[in-house]
N, C-alpha and C positions, 0 to 999 in steps of 0.2 A: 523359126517359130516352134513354141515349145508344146507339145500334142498333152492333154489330158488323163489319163487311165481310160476312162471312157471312153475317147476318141480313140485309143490305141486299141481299146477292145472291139470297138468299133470296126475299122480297116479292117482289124484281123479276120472278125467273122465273116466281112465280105467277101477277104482272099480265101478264105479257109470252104466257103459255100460254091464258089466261084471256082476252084482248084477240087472240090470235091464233086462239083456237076460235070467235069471234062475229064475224070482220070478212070480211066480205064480198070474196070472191074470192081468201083465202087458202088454204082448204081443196081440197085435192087428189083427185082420182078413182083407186085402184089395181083393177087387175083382180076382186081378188074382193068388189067395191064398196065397201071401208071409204072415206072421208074421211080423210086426217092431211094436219094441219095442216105448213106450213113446220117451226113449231119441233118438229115429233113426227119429222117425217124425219131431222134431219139428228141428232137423239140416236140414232139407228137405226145399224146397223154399214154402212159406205159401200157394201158389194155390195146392200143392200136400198132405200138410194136411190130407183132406176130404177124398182123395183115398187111407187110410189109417188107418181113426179113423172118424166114422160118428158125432163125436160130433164137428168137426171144420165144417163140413159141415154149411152152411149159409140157414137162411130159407127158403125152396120150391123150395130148387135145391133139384139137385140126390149127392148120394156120393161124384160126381164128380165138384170141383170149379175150374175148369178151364179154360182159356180163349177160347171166341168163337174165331171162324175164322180160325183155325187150322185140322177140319175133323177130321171122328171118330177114325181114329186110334192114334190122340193124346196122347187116353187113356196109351199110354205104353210107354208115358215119364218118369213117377213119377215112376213105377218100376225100369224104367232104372239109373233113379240119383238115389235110393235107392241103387242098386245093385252094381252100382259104386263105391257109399260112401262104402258098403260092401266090397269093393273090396281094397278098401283104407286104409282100417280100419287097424288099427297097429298092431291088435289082430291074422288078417287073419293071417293062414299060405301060401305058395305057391301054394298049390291044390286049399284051396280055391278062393285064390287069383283068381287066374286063373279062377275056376269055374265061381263066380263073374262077372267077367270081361267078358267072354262069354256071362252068361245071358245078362249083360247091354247090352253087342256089341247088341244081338237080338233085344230087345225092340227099343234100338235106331235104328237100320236099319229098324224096323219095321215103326216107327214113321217119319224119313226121307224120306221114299217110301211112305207114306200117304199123308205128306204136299207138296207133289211138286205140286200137284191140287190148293194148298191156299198160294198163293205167298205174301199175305197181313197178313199171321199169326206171331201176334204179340211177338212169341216165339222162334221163325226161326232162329234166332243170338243162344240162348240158343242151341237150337238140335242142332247144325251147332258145337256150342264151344264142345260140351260133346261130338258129334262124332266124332271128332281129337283127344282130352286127350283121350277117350278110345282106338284109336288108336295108340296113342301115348304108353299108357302104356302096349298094347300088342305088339309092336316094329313092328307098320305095316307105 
């Protein structure tokens, strides 16, 4: 049987995600301890990078390149689109799935209950879209 482009892009990322979550000394350390791997970063939006892998980090910031105007609990965006994507992942099972999808709900509700102070935060449309799909995909 003869495989698609798609379907061969397909496999590959599965092997390539799958080979990158088991290999030794690819997994990265972000502040609120998760692990993500090389290939989980860089599917991440470029500002959430750095809270993930200090080398995207930009000179004489902190870990974190995120936009001002947003307040400190910002910080638990890029968790939350991580744990999403996690959440999404084809690989997940239902437990995780779920799991997942929990953690993100937290970060997001965490990061929605911070920005109501900065109504000028340039990323407001973003949290706003990700707390409906997360909703969405837990059928609230």
């Amino acid at each position: 049987m003869r495989t698609s482009f798609k379907g061969w892009l397909l496999r590959a990322s599965v092997l390539a995600v799958a080979a990158g979550a088991s290999a030794p000394g690819v997994a990265q350390e972000d502040l609120s301890g998760f692990k993500a791997t090389n290939i989980e970063v860089v599917q991440l939006p470029r500002y959430c990078w750095a809270s993930f892998d200090a080398k995207w980090a930009k000179p004489g910031m902190t870990a974190f390149n995120l936009p001002g105007g947003c307040g400190g609990r910002f910080n638990h965006f890029c968790p939350g689109v991580l744990s999403l994507q996690r959440a999404k992942s084809a690989l997940a099972d239902p437990n995780k799935r779920a799991y997942w999808l929990g953690v993100a709900d937290g970060h997001i509700k965490y990061t929605v209950d911070g920005i109501k102070e900065y109504p000028a935060c340039p990323l407001r449309a973003n949290v706003d879209m990700l707390a409906q799909e997360i909703r969405n995909l837990r059928g609230r």
